[in-house]
C-alpha positions as CSV (number, residue, x, y, z in Angstrom):
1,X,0.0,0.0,0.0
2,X,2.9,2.2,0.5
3,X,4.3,1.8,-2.6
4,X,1.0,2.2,-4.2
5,X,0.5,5.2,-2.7
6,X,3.9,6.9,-3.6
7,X,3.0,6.1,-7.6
8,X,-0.7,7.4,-7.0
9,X,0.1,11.1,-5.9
10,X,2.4,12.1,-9.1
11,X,0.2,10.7,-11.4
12,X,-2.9,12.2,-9.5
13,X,-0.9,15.7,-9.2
14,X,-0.2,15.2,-13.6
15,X,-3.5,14.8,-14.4
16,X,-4.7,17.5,-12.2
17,X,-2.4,20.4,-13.5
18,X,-2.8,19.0,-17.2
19,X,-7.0,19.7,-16.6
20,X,-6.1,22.9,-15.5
21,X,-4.1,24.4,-17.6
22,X,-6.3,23.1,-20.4
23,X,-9.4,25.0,-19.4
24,X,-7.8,28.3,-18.6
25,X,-8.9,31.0,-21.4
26,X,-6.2,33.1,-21.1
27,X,-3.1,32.2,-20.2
28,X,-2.2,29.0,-21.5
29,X,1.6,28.6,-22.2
30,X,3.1,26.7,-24.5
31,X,5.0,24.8,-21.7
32,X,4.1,21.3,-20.8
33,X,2.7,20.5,-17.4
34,X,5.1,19.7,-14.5
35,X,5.7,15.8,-13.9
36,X,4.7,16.2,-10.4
37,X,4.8,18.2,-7.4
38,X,6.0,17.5,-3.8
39,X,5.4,20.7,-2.0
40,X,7.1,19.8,1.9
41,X,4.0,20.2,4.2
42,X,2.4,23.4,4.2
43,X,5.1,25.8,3.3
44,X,3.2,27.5,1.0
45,X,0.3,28.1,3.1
46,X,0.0,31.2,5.3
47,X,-2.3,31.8,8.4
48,X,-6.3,32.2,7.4
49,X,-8.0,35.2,7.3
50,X,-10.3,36.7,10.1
51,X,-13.6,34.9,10.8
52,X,-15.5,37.5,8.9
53,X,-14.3,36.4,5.5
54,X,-16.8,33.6,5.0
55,X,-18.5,32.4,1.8
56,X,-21.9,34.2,0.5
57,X,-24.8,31.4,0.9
58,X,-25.4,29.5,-2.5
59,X,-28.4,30.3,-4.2
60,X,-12.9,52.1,-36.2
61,X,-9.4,50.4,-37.0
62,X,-6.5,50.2,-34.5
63,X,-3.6,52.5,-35.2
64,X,-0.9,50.1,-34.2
65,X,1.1,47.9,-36.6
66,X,2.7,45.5,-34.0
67,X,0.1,42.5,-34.6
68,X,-3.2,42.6,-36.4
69,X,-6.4,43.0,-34.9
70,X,-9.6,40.6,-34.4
71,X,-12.7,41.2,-36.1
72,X,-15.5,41.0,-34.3
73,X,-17.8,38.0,-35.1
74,X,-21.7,39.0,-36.2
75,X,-22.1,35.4,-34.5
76,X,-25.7,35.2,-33.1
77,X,-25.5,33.5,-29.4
78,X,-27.5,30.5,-29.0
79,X,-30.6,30.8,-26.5
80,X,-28.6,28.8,-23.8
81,X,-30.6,30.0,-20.8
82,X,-34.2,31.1,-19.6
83,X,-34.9,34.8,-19.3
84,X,-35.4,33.8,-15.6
85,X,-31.8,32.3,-15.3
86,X,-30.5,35.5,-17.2
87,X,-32.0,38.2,-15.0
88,X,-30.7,35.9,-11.9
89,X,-27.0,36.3,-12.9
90,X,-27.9,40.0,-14.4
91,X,-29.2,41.0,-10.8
92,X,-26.2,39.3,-9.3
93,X,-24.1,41.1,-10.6
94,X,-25.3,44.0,-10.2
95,X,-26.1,43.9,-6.5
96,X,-23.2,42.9,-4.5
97,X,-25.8,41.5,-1.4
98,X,-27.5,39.1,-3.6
99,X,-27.0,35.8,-2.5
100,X,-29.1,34.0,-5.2
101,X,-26.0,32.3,-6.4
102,X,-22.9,31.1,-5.0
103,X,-19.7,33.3,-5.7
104,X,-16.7,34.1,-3.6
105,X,-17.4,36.2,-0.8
106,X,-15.4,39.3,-0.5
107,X,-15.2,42.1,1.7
108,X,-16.4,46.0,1.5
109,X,-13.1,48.3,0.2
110,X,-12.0,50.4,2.4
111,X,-13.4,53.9,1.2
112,X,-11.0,56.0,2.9
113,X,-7.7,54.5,1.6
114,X,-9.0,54.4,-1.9
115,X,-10.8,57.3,-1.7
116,X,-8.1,59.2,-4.0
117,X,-9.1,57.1,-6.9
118,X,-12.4,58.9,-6.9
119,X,-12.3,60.3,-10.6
120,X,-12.0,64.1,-10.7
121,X,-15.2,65.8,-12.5
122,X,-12.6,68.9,-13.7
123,X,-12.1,68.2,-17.6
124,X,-9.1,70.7,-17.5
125,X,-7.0,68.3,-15.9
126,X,-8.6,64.7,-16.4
127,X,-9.7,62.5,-19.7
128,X,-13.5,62.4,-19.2
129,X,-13.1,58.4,-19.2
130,X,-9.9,57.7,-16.9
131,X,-10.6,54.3,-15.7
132,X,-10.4,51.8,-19.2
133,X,-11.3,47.9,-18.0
134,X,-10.7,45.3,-20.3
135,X,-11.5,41.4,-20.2
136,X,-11.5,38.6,-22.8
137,X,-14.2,35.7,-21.5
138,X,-15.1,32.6,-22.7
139,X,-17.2,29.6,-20.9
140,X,-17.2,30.6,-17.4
141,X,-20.6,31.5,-16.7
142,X,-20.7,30.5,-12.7
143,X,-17.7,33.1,-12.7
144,X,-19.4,36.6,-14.0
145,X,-21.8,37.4,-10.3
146,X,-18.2,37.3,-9.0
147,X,-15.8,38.8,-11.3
148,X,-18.3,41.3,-13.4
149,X,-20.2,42.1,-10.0
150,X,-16.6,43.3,-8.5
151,X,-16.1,45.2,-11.5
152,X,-19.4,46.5,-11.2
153,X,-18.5,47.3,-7.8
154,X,-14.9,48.6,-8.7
155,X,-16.8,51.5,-10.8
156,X,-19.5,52.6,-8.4
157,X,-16.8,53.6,-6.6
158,X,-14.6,55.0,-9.0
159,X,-17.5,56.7,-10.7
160,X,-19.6,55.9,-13.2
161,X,-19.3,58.4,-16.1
162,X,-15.7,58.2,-15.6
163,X,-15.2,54.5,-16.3
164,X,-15.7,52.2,-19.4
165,X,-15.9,48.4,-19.4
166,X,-14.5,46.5,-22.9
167,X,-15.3,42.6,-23.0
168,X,-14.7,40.7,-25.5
169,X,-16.8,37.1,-25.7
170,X,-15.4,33.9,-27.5
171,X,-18.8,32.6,-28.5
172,X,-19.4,30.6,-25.8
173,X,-22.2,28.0,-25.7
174,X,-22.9,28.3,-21.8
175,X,-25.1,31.5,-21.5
176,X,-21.7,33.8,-20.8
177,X,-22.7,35.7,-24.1
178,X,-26.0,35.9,-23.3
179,X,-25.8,37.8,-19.7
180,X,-23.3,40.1,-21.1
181,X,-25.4,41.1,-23.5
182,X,-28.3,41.6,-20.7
183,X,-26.1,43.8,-18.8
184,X,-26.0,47.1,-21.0
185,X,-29.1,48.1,-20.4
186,X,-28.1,48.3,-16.3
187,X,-24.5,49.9,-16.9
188,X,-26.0,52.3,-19.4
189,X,-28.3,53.4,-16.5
190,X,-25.5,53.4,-14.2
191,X,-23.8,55.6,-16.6
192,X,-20.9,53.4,-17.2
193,X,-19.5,52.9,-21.0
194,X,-20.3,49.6,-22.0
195,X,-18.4,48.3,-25.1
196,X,-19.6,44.5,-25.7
197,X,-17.9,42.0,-29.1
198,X,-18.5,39.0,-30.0
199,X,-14.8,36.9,-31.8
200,X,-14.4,33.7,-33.3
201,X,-11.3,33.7,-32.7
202,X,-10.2,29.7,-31.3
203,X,-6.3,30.7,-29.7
204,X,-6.3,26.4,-30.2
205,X,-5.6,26.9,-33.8
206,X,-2.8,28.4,-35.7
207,X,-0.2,30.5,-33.8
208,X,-1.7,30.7,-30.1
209,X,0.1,33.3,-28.9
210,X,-0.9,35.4,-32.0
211,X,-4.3,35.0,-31.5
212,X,-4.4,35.9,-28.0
213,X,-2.7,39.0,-29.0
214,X,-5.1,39.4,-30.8
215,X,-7.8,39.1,-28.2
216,X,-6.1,41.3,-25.8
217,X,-6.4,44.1,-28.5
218,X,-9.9,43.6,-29.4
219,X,-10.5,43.8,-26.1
220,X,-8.5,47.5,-26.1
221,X,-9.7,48.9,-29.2
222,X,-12.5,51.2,-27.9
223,X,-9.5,53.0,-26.3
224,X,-7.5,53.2,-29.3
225,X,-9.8,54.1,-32.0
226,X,-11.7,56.3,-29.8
227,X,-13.1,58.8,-32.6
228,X,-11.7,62.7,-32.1
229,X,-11.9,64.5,-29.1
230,X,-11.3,61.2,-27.7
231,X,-13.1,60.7,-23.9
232,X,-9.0,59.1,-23.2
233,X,-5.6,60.0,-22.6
234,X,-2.5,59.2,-21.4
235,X,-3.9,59.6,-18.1
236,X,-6.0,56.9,-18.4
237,X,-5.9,53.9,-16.3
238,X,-6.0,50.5,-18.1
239,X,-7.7,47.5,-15.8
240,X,-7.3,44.2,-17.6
241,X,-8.3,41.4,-16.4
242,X,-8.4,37.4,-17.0
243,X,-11.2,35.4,-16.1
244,X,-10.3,35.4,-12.3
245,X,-12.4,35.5,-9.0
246,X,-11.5,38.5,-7.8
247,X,-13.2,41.0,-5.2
248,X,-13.4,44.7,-5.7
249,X,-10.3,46.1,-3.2
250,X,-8.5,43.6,-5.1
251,X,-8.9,45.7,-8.6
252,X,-9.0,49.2,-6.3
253,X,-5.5,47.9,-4.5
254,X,-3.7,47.1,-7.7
255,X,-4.9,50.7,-9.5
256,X,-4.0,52.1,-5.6
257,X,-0.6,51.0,-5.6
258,X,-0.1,51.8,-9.5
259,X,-0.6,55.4,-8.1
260,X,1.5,55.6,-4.9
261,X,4.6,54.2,-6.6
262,X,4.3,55.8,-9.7
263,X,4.4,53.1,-11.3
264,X,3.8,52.2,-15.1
265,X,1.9,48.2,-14.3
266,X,1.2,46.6,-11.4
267,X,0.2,42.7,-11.5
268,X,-1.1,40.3,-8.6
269,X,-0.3,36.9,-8.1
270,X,-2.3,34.2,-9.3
271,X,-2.4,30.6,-7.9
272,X,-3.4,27.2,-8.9
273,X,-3.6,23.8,-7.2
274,X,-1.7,21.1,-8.6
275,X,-1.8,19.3,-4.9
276,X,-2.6,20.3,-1.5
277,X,-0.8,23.4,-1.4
278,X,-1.3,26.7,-3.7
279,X,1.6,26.9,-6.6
280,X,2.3,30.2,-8.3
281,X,0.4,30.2,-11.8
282,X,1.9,32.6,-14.3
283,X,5.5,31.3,-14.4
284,X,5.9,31.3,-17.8
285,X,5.3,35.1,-18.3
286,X,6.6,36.3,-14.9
287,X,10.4,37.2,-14.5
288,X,12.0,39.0,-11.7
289,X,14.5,41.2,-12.1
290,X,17.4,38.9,-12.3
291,X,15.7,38.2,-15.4
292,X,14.4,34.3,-14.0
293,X,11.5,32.8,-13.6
294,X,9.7,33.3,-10.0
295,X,10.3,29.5,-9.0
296,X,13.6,27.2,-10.9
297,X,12.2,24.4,-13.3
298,X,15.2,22.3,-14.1
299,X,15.1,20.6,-17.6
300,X,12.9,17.9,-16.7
301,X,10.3,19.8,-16.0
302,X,9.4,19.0,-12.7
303,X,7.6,21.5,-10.1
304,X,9.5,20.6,-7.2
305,X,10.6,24.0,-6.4
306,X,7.1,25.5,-6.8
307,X,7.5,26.6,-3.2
308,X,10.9,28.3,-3.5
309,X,9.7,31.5,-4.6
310,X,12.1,34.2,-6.0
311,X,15.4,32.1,-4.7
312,X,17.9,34.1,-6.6
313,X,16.9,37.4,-6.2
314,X,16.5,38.2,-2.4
315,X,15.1,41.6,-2.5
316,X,12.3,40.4,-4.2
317,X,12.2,37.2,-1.7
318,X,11.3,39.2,1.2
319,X,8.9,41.7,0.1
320,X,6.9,39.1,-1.6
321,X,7.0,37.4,2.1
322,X,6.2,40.4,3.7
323,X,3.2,41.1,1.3
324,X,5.2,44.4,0.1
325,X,5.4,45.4,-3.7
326,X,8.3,45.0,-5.5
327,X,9.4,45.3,-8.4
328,X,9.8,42.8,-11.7
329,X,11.1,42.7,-15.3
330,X,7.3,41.1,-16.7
331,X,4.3,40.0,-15.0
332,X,0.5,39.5,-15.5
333,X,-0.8,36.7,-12.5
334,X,-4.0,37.1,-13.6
335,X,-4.5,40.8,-13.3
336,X,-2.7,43.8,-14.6
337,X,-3.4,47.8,-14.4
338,X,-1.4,50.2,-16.5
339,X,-1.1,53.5,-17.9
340,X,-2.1,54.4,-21.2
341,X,0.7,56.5,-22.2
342,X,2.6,53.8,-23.7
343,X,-0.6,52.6,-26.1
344,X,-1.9,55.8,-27.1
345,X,1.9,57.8,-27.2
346,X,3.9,54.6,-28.4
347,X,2.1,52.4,-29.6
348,X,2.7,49.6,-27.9
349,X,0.5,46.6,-28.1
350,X,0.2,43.2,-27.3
351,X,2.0,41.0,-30.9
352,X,3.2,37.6,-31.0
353,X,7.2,36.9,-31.1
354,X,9.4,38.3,-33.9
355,X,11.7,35.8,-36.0
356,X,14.4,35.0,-34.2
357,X,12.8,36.1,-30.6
358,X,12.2,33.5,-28.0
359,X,9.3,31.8,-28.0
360,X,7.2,33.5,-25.0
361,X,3.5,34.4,-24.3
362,X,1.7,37.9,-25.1
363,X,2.0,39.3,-21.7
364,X,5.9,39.1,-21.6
365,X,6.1,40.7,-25.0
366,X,3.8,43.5,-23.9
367,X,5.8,44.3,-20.7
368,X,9.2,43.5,-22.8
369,X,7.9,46.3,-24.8
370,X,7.0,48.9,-22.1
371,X,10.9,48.2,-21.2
372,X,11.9,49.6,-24.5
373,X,9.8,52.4,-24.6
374,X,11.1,53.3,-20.8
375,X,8.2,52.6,-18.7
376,X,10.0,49.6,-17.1
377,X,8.6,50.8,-13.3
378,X,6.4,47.3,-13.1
379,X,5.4,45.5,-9.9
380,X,3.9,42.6,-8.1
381,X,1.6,43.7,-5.5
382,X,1.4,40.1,-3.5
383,X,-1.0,41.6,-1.0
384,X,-3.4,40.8,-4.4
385,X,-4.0,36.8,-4.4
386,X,-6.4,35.6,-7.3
387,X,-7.9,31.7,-8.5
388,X,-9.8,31.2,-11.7
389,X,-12.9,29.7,-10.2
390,X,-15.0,30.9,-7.1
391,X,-14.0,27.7,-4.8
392,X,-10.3,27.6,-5.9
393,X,-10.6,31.2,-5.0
394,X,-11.8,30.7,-1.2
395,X,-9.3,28.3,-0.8
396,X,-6.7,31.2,-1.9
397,X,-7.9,33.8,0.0
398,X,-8.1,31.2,3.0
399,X,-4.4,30.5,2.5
400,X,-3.2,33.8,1.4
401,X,-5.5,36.1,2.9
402,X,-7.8,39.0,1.3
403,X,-5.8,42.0,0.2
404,X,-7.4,44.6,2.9
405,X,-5.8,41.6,5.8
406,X,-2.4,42.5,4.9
407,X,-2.8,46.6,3.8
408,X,-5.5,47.1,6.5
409,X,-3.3,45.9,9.3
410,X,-2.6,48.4,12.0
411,X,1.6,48.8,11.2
412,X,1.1,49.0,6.9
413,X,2.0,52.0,5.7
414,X,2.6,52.5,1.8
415,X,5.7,53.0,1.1
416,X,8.0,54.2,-2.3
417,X,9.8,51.3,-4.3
418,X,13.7,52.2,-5.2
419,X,13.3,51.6,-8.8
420,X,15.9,50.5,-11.2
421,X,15.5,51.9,-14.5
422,X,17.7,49.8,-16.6
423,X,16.4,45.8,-16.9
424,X,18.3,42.8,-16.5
425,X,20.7,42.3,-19.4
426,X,19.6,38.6,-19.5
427,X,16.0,37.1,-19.2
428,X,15.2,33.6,-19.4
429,X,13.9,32.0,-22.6
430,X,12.3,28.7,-21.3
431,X,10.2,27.5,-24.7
432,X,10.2,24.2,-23.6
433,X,11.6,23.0,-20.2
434,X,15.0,21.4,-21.6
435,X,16.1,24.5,-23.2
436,X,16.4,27.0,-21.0
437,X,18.8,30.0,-22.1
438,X,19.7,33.8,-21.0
439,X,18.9,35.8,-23.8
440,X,20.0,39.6,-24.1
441,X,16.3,41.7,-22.9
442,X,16.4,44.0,-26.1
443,X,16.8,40.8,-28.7
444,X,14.8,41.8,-32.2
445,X,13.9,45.3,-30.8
446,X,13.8,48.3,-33.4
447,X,17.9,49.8,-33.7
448,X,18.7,46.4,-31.4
């Protein structure tokens, strides 16, 4: 039995990870899954949260030339759910103390500390849309009460008129099409801008990383094309966001730390379970800024070190343990908030790799990019913790805590980040596990 048991939990741990990173929508890499994982105890597992964190009862064209752009789809959703079941999820969202159906509970944000945020009503010094959020969704209709609520939530607070929410839908057959659809009517009222596409788009065929590119910028076209005077600027504050159960401070903690370190992006961290313990998702796009990966994978690909976070680069080692920001060459985990500047002055935009680059996903590009164009100030805030489904998500905000434990506690103040201005000379090119190199930052970019 022993024995047995020893050959049950890598192949268990396999097949878990390989279902996982098959049904994620947005950040599949390219990598294969780990062999296994054998995380010692619970070293990856931090105190819970207070008692009060408990789960809710059940119940024109683009003017960029790095990649091309989608076209939306004229697709014509199937009638997947009752008018009844519609209005449920529709009223879900949109009232953050319905408890009709089940979605990760999360607390109220903290009004005072993101009270700054507020979008200012004088047009002489603001864009008359400064908060742009983005989101590419496909098949995850239990997700939307939680993550479109919090975004619903996210602009209430920021202010209504002064936001605009961007989704693009992959023609899912689940209903997801359908309740977005059934939501302009109540973000209209709210007085949000609602921009709403349909893409047929399958990232499964042809050159994935092109056609999530692709995606991304579908899902920031409104911004770009904006016809003249445009409602944006390079003031405007970019939320994009994967399909993700996050909670409201989480989105208000990212854009409030994007403002108090002057930064350029800041990213989460984003978590999946591939055993017991929670193991750092976005480790192919993420590099600190020794240029590595967050955790080593050695060339047979195993995930043993999944727990050894940031092991070469102490700096970032104990901030990230003591929920403190710090700063990274790329990053995504799941969420990201940026400035505009570098879209609508430089046209950056999310592309696929250039002959001759390394093989990496859409995210690293895009933040490879902002290097070049000198907005290289990008951070991990870890006090941010995100899943991609509502349970996996109360299991991660059991283990890591909400954001407002750790930046409501009585001795955090914010504080500046020493920033270095020139990235890594080397960052790692891992296209498949047993050929893993250090390749010069700036390789194929313009004059390089």
């Amino acid at each position: 039995m022993p024995r047995l048991s020893r050959l049950f939990w890598p192949v268990a741990c396999l097949l878990l990870v390989a279902l996982g990173l098959y049904v994620r929508r947005e950040q599949l890499a390219r990598l294969p899954p780990p062999k296994f994982l054998q995380t010692p105890g619970n070293a990856n597992v931090e105190a819970a949260p207070p008692s009060s964190a408990v789960d809710a009862p059940p119940a024109p064209t683009l003017t960029v030339t790095a990649t091309a752009v989608a076209t939306p789809s004229t697709t014509t959703h199937h009638e997947t759910l009752s008018r009844e079941t519609i209005q449920a999820y529709i009223n879900a969202i949109m009232k953050p103390e319905a408890t009709d159906l089940p979605r990760l509970h999360c607390p109220q944000p903290d009004t005072a500390r993101y009270q700054p945020l507020q979008a200012t009503v004088n047009p002489a010094t603001a864009p008359p849309i400064q908060y742009f959020f983005a989101i590419d969704l496909r098949q995850c209709l239990p997700l939307l009460p939680r993550l479109i609520g919090s975004v619903v939530e996210a602009i209430r607070f920021l202010g209504p008129q002064h936001c605009a929410l961007s989704i693009v839908e992959g023609n899912s057959d689940d209903g997801t099409g359908e309740v977005l659809v059934g939501l302009r009517p109540e973000l209209e009222a709210l007085g949000a801008t609602y921009h709403f596409q349909t893409s047929d788009l399958n990232p499964t065929q042809g050159d994935r990383i092109d056609k999530l590119a692709q995606l991304r910028n579908l899902a920031l076209q409104p911004l770009l094309s904006a016809a003249e005077p445009s409602p944006y600027s390079a003031n405007t504050t970019v939320i994009f966001l994967n399909d993700v159960a996050i909670c409201a401070e989480d989105i208000l903690e990212l854009a409030h730390q994007r403002r108090v370190l002057g930064a350029d992006m800041t990213c989460g961290m984003d978590w999946t379970y591939v055993g017991a313990d929670p193991t750092f998702y976005d480790v192919w796009i993420a590099r600190t800024l020794a240029g590595d990966s967050f955790f080593d994978i050695p060339p047979d690909g195993n995930w043993n070190s999944a727990w050894n976070l940031f092991w070469n680069h102490a700096d970032s080692r104990a901030r990230f343990a003591a929920h403190r920001p710090f700063q990274v060459f790329s990053c995504w985990n799941g969420a990201a908030v940026f400035s505009a500047a570098p879209l609508l002055e430089d046209g950056v935009a999310f592309r696929t790799t250039r002959p001759g680059e390394c093989a990496q996903g859409e995210p690293q590009l895009f933040c490879k990019d902002l290097w070049f164009y000198g907005y290289g100030k990008i951070a991990v805030v870890p006090a941010v913790n995100l899943e991609y489904s509502d349970e996996a998500g109360r299991r991660i905000k059991d283990a890591k805590g909400y954001a407002s434990r750790w930046v409501g506690a009585a001795d955090y103040r914010d504080e500046q980040l020493e920033w270095q201005l020139e990235p890594p000379e080397g960052v790692k090119c891992m296209a498949v596990y047993d050929n893993q190199t250090f390749e010069p930052w700036n390789k194929t970019q313009p004059g390089t």
